[in-house]
VEXKESE-497889 format. One line per 2 residues: number of its first residue (from 1); their letters; for each residue x, y, z of C-alpha. Coordinates in nm, 3 decimals, decimal comma. Layout:
BEGIN
NUM	a	X/Y/Z ~ ...
//
This chain:
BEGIN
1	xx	12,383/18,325/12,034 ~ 12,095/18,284/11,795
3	xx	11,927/17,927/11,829 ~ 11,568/17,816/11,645
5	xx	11,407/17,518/11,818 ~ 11,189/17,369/11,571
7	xx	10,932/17,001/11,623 ~ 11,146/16,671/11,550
9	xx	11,049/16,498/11,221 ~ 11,092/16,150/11,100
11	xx	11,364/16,253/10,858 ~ 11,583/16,341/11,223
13	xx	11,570/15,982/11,358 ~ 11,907/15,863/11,312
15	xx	12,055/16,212/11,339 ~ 11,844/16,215/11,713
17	xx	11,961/15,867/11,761 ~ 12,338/15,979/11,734
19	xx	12,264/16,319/11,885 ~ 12,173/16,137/12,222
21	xx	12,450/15,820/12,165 ~ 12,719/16,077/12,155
23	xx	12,599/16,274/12,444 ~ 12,688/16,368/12,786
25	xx	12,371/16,305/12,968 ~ 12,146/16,137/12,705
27	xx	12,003/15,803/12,834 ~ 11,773/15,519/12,707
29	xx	11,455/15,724/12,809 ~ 11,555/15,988/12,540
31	xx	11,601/15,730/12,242 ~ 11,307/15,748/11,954
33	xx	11,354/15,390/12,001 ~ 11,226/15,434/12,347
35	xx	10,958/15,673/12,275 ~ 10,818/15,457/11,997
37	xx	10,673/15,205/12,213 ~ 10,392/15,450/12,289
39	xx	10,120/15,395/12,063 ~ 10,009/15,721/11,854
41	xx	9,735/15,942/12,047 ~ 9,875/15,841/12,386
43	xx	10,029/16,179/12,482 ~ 10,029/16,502/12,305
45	xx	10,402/16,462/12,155 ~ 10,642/16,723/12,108
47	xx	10,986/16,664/12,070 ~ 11,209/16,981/11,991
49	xx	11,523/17,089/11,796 ~ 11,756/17,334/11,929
51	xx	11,974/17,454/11,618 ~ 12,280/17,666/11,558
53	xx	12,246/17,912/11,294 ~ 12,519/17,695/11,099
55	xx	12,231/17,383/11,143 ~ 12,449/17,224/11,388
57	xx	12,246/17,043/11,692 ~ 12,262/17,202/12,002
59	xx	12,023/17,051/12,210 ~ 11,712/16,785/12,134
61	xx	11,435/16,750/12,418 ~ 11,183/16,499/12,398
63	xx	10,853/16,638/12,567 ~ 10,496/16,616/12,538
65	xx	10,234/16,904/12,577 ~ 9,991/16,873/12,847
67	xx	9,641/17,029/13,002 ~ 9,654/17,055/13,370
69	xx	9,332/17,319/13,559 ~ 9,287/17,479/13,261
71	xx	9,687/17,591/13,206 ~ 9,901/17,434/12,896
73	xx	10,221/17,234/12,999 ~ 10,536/17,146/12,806
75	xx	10,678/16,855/13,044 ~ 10,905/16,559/13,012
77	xx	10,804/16,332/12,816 ~ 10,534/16,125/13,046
79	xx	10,661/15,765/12,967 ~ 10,974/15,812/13,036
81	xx	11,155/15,812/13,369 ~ 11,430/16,073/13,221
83	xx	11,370/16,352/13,022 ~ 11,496/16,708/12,949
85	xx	11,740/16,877/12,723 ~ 12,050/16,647/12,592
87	xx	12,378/16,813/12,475 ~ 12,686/16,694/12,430
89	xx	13,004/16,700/12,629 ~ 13,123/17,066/12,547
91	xx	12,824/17,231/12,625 ~ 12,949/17,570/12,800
93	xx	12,722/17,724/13,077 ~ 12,618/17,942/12,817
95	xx	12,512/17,768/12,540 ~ 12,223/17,598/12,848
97	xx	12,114/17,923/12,894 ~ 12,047/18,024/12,556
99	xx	11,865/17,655/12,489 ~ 11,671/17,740/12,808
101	xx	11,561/18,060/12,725 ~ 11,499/17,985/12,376
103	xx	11,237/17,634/12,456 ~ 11,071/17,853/12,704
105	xx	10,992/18,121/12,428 ~ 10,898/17,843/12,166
107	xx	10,637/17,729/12,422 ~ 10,517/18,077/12,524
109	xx	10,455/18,058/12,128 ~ 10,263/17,759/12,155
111	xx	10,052/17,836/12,401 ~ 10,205/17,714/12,696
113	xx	10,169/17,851/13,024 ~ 10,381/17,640/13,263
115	xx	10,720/17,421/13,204 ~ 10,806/17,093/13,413
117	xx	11,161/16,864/13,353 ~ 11,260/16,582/13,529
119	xx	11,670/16,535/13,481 ~ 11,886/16,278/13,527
121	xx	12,102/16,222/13,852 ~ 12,410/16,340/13,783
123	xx	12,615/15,999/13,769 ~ 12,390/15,942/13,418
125	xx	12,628/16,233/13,300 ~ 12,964/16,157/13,127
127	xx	13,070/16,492/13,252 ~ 12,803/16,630/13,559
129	xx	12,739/16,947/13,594 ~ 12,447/17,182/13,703
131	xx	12,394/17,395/13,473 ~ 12,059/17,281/13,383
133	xx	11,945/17,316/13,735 ~ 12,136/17,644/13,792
135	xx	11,961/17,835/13,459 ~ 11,617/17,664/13,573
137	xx	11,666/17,811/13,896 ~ 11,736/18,148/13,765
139	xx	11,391/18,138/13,530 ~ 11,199/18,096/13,850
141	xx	11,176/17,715/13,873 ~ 11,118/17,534/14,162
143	xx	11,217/17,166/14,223 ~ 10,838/17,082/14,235
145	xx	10,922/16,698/14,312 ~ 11,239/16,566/14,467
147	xx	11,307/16,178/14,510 ~ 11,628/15,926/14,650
149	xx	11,698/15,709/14,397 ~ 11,985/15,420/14,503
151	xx	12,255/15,427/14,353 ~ 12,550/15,203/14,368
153	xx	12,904/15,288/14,281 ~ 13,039/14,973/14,123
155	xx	13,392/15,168/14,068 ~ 13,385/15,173/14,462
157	xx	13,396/14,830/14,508 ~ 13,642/14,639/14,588
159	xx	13,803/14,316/14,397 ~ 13,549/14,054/14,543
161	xx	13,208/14,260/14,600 ~ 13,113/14,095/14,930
163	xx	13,290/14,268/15,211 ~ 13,180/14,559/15,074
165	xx	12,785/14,469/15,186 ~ 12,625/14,528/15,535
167	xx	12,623/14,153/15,711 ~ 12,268/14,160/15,698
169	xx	12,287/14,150/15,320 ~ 12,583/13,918/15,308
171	xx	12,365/13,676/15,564 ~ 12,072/13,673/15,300
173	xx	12,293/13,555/15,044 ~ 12,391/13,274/15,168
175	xx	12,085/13,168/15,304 ~ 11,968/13,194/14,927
177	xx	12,256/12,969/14,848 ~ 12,176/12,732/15,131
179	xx	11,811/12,703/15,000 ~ 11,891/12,578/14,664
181	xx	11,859/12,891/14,448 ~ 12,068/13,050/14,158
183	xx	12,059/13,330/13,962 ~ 12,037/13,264/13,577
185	xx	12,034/13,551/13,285 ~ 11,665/13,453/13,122
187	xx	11,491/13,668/12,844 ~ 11,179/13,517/12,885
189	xx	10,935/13,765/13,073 ~ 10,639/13,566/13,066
191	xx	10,835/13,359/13,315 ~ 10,870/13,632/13,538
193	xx	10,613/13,860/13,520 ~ 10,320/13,695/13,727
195	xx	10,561/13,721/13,983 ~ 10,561/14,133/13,902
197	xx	10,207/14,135/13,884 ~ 10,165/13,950/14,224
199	xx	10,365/14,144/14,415 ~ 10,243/14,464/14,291
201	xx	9,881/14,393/14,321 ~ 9,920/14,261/14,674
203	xx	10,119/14,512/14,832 ~ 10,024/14,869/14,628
205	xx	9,715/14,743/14,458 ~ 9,897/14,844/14,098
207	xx	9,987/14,723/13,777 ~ 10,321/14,718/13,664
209	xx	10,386/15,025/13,422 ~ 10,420/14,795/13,113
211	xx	10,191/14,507/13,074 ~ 10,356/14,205/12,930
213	xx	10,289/14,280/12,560 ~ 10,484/14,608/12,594
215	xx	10,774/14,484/12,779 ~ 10,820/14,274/12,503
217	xx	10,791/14,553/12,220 ~ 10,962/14,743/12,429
219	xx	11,250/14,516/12,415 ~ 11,202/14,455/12,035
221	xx	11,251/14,795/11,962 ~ 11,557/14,839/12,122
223	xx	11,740/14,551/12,135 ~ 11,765/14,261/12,347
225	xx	12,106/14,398/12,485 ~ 11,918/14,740/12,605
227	xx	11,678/14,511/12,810 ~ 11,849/14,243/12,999
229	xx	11,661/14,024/13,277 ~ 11,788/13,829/13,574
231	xx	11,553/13,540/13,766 ~ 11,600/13,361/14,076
233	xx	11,545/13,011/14,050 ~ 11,489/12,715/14,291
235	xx	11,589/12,356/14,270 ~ 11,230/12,283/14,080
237	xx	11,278/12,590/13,808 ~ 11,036/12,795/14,021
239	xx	11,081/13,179/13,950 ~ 11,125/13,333/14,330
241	xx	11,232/13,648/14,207 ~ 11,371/13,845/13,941
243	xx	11,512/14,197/13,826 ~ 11,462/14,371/13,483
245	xx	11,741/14,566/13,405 ~ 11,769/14,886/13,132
247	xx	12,089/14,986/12,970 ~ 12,046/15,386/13,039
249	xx	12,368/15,441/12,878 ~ 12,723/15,353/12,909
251	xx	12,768/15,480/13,203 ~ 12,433/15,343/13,439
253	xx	12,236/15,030/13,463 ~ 11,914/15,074/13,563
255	xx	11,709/14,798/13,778 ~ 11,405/14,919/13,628
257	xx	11,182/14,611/13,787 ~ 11,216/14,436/14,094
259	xx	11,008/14,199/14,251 ~ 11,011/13,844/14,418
261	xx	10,722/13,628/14,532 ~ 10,647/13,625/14,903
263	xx	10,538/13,297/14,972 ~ 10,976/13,220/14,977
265	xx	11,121/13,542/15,095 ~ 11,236/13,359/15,352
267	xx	11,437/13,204/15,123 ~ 11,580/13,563/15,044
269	xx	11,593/13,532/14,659 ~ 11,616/13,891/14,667
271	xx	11,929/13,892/14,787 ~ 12,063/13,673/14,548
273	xx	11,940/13,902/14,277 ~ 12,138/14,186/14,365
275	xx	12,459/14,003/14,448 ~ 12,419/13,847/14,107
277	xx	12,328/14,157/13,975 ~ 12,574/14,379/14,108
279	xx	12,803/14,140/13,968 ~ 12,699/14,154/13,622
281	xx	12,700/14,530/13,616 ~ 13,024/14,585/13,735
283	xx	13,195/14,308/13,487 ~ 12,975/14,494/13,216
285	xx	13,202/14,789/13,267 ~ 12,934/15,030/13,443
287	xx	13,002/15,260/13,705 ~ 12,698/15,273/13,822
289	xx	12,360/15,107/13,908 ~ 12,082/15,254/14,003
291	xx	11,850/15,030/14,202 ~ 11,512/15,259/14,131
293	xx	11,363/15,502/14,402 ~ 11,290/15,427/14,805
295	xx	11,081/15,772/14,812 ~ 10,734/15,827/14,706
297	xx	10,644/16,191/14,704 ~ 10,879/16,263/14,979
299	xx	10,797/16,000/15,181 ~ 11,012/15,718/15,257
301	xx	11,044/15,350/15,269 ~ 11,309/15,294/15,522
303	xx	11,259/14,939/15,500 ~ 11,349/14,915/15,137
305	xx	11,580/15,223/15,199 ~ 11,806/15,003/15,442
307	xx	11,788/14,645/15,252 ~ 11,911/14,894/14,947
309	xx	12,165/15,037/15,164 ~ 12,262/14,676/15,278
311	xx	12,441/14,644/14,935 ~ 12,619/14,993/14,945
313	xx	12,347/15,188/14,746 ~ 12,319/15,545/14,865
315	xx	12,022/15,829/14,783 ~ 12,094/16,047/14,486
317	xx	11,829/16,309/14,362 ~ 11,586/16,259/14,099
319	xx	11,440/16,635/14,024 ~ 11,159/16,759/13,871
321	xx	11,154/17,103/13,802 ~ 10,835/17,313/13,728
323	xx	10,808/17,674/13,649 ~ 10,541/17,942/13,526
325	x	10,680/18,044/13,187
//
């Protein structure tokens, strides 16, 4: 199979845009919509192409080029959580491999000297498969950075949500309750992101990824429906906690931000969240949500690993796969 991967152009927006809507394992993070909201100069941007000799898409891969000791990368895009090839449902084993093989030459004719994609988890897929992984694999990648991501499987679930959760989690909730607090659907992030900022300054010493301004433009770009936020409130219309949700794709929900302040987690607005949450999702019509990582570099947070458990999430695999090209 012949295929030319050539550099997206403006002209290929909407064709992109329905390229990755239509797709099996396309998600939010792949969107031009998405990769819009970083400003120009940034990162080194190149998004690529894959054609069929008849002009027909087979593949489109956001990515960015990148110098790392001297040695010229093609990687994932770097502001997005997501990245790698996207094709659509009827992709065959071999049309992967001959995508694979034919980005890895484009790069080799750009200069590049080492490759590095970080997939999706297989429930972002309409139909999984490992393909990707399996023809990586076979050019002498290596999973250079494995993460647990929690994942919940709302399909699992039965018709009232509770019984499913661990008694510790149940016991939160209605402490929450107890203590005056509700969940409300609020678009506002100013209201909620000190509490972001707090949190993350006092326990990591970080900023959130997005600052304020580019939540919001992040949110204008793609739609208020795309980016959906949940709050915990008290009686006096205090923020305690809240969860910023992204609409990956039909398929997974992703709680992208979570955070409470810890002057009331005794209150356990946290817990409220996800009930709430969990909740919303599965009356959305997702099958899954994805609660964000407990693993940094291999390490892991067993404290936030068990709460996350508490409300049936288990550890799926977020991959990142590097290889000398």
């Amino acid at each position: 199979m012949s295929l030319e991967i050539r550099p997206f152009t403006p002209p290929d927006r909407n064709t992109w845009t329905d390229f990755v809507l239509r797709s099996n394992n396309g998600t939010i993070f792949h969107l031009p919509s998405f990769l819009d909201y970083h400003p120009p100069g940034r990162f080194n941007n190149m998004h690529l192409i894959a054609e069929k000799p008849d002009g027909q898409i087979a593949a489109v891969i956001p990515g960015a080029l990148w110098e790392k000791d001297g040695k010229k990368w093609f990687r994932s895009y770097p502001g997005a959580s997501y990245g790698g090839p996207v094709f659509q449902d009827d992709a065959s084993l071999s049309l992967v491999e001959h995508v694979i093989a034919a980005l890895i030459s484009h790069c080799r004719r750009l200069g590049c000297h080492m490759m590095e994609l970080t997939l999706p988890p297989s429930v972002y897929f309409r139909r999984p498969h490992d393909y990707m992984d399996f023809v990586l694999y076979n050019h002498g990648f290596a999973c250079s950075r494995r993460e647990l991501t929690a994942v919940i499987s709302l399909q699992r679930l039965g018709e009232e949500i509770d019984p499913a959760f661990r008694e510790s989690a149940r016991r939160g909730v209605r402490k929450a309750l107890r203590s005056g607090l509700r969940v409300e659907e609020n678009g506002d992030f100013a209201r909620f992101y000190p509490v972001l900022a707090g949190n993350l300054n006092d326990r990591h010493g970080v900023n959130p990824t997005h600052s304020l301004e580019e939540l919001q433009r992040l949110r204008g770009l793609l739609g208020p429906e795309k980016i959906r936020q949940f709050l915990a409130i008290d009686g006096e219309d205090q923020v305690l906690a809240g969860m910023v949700m992204f609409h990956a794709n039909p398929r997974v929900t992703l709680a992208f931000y979570i955070s409470h302040d810890g002057k009331h987690q005794s209150q356990r607005p946290v817990n409220l969240v996800y009930r709430e949450v969990i909740a919303w999702a599965r009356q959305m019509g997702y099958s899954h949500l994805d609660l964000g990582t407990f693993t940094l570099n291999g390490e892991v947070n067993h404290g936030l690993c068990r709460f996350k458990e508490s409300f049936t999430a288990r550890g799926q695999f977020r991959n990142t796969f590097a290889g000398k090209i």
